[in-house]
N, C-alpha and C positions, 0 to 999 in steps of 0.2 A: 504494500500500500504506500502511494506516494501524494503528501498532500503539496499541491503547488499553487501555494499564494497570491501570484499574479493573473492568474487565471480563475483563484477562487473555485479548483476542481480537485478535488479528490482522484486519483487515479488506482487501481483496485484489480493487481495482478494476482490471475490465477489459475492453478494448475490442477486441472480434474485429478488424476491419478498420482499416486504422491507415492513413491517408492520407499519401501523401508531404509533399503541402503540410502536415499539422500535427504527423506522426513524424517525428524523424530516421531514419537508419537503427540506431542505439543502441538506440532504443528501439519497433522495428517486432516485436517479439517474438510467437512464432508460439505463440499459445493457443488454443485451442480443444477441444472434446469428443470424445474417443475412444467413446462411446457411452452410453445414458441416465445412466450412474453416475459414470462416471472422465471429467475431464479433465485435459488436459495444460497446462501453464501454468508459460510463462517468468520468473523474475524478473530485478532488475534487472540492467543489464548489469555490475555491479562486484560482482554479491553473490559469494561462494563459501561450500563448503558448512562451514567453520570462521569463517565470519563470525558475530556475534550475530543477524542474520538467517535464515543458511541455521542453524545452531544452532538458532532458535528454531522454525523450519519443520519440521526434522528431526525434535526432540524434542516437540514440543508433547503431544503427547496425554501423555506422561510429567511433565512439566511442569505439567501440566493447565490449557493451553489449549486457546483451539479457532481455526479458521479460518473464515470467512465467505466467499464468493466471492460478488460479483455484478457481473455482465455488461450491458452493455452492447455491441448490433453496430458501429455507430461514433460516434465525439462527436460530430458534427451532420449536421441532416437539413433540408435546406432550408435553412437558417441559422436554428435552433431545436439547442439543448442536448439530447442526447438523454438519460433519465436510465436508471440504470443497475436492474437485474435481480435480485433475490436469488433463488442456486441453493441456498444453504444452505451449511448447515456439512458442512465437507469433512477428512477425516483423510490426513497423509503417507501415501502407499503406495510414495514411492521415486525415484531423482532419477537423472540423468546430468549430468555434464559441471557448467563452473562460468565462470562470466560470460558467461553468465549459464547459472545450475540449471536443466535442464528438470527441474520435480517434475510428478508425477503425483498427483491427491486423488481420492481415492474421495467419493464427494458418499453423505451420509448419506439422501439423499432422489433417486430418479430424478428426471432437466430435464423438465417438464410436458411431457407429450406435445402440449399442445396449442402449445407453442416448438417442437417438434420436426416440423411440418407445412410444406407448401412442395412445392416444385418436386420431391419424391419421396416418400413416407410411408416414411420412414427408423425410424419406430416399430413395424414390421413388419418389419422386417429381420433377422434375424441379427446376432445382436453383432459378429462376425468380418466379416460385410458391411458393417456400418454404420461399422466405425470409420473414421475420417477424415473424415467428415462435421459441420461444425462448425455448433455453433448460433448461429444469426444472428437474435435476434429470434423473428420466428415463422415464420422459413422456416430451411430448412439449406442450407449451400454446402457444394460439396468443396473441401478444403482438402490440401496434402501431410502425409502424416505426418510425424511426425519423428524423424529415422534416430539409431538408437542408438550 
């Protein structure tokens, strides 16, 4: 996570699949897409939501920030850097729990359908079928939900 001041944007890297060898378990945090619009996305494991973080997350559209999310499936692929995805700017739509916040962002733009291809056409789906289905690149995994 990169907050950048002059721009008054939060920027909000992230890495679906988080490998033992290079996550701890602190920071193996369970992100991914509830479906083309919303995803779900952990932060850090010390943030809570009276932090200047979670504060700033919380209130941002009031505040008149914004959020950026871009994804990446995991940081390397072969031993090659994989680089990361812009989903766009995403507004708080609501959080549980705290160290870490599960917040939920409504992405101001659907995830291209064409990320959303793979091993099912999850872009066909039903929003209520498809949730849990996280995007990976240009395929989609199942992934768990995460329990409120």
């Amino acid at each position: 996570m990169l907050w950048h001041e002059p721009s008054l944007c939060d920027l909000r890297f992230v890495t679906l699949r988080k490998s033992e060898a290079l996550f701890s378990l602190t920071t193996r945090y369970r992100d991914l897409a509830l479906g083309p619009s919303l995803f779900h996305w952990e932060s850090q494991s010390t943030t809570t939501a009276a932090s200047p973080t979670g504060q700033r997350s919380i209130h941002h559209a009031a505040r008149g920030s914004r959020v950026l999310l871009l994804v990446r499936e995991q940081r390397r692929e072969g031993g090659v850097t994989e680089p990361f995805r812009c989903l766009g700017f995403a507004t708080y739509e609501g959080h549980q729990g705290e160290r870490p916040m599960a917040i939920r962002w409504r992405l101001e733009r659907e995830i291209p359908v064409g990320w959303m291809h793979g091993c099912c056409d999850a872009h066909r789906l039903p929003l209520g079928i498809a949730a849990g289905l996280a995007v990976c690149g240009s395929r989609l995994e199942r992934r768990s939900l995460p329990q409120p």
